[in-house]
C-alpha positions as CSV (number, residue, x, y, z in Angstrom):
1,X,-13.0,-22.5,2.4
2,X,-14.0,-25.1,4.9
3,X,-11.2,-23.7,7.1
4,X,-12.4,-20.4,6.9
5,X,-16.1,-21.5,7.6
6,X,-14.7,-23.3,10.9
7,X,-13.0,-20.1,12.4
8,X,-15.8,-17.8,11.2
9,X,-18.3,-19.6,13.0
10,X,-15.6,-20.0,15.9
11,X,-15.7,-16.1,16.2
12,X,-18.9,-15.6,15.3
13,X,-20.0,-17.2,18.5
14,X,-17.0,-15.4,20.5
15,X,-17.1,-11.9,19.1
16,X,-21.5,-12.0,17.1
17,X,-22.4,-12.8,13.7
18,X,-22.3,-9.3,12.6
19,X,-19.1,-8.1,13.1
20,X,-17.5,-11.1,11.4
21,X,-19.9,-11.0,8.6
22,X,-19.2,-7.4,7.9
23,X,-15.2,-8.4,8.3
24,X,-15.7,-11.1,5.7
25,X,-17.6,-8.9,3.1
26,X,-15.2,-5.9,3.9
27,X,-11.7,-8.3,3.0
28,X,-13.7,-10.1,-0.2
29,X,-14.7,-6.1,-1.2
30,X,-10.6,-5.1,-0.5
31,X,-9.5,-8.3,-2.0
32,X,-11.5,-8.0,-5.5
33,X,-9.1,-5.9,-7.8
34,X,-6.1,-8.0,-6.5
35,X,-7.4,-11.3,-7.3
36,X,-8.7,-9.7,-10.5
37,X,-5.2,-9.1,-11.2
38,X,-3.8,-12.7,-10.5
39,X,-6.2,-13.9,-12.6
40,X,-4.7,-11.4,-15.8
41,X,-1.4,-12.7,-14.8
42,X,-2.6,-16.3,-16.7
43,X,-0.6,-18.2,-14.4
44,X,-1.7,-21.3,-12.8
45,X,-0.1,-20.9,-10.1
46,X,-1.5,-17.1,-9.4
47,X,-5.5,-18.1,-11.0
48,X,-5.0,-20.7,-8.1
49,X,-4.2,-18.4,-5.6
50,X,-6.5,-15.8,-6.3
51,X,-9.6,-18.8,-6.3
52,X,-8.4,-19.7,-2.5
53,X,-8.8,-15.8,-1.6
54,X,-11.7,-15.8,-3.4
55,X,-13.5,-18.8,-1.5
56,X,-11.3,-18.2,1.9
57,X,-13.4,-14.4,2.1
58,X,-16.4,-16.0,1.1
59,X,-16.3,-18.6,3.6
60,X,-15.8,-16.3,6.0
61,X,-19.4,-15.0,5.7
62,X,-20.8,-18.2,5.3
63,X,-19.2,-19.2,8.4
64,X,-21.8,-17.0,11.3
């Protein structure tokens, strides 16, 4: 996440705050049924990965 927030806020004052905003809420609102279904695999390994897609989309609107 606190890579995420660093290139967010990199664009956001290359390319405005609302256009990267909307991209971040746009990929978390794609992303939410797939990491939904990492987290039903019960794996670790997936429930891990689906946590960093989680916080990496999140940071991205946190970032502007």
């Amino acid at each position: 996440m606190g890579v995420t927030i660093l290139v967010a806020g990199w664009s956001s004052d290359r390319f405005g705050r609302l256009p990267v905003y909307l991209a971040g809420a746009a990929f978390v609102g794609l992303m939410a049924f797939p990491v939904f279904w990492l987290v039903d695999t019960k794996s670790p390994v997936f429930i891990a990965l689906a946590l960093a897609i989680g916080l990496g989309g999140t940071g991205i609107m946190y970032g502007p």
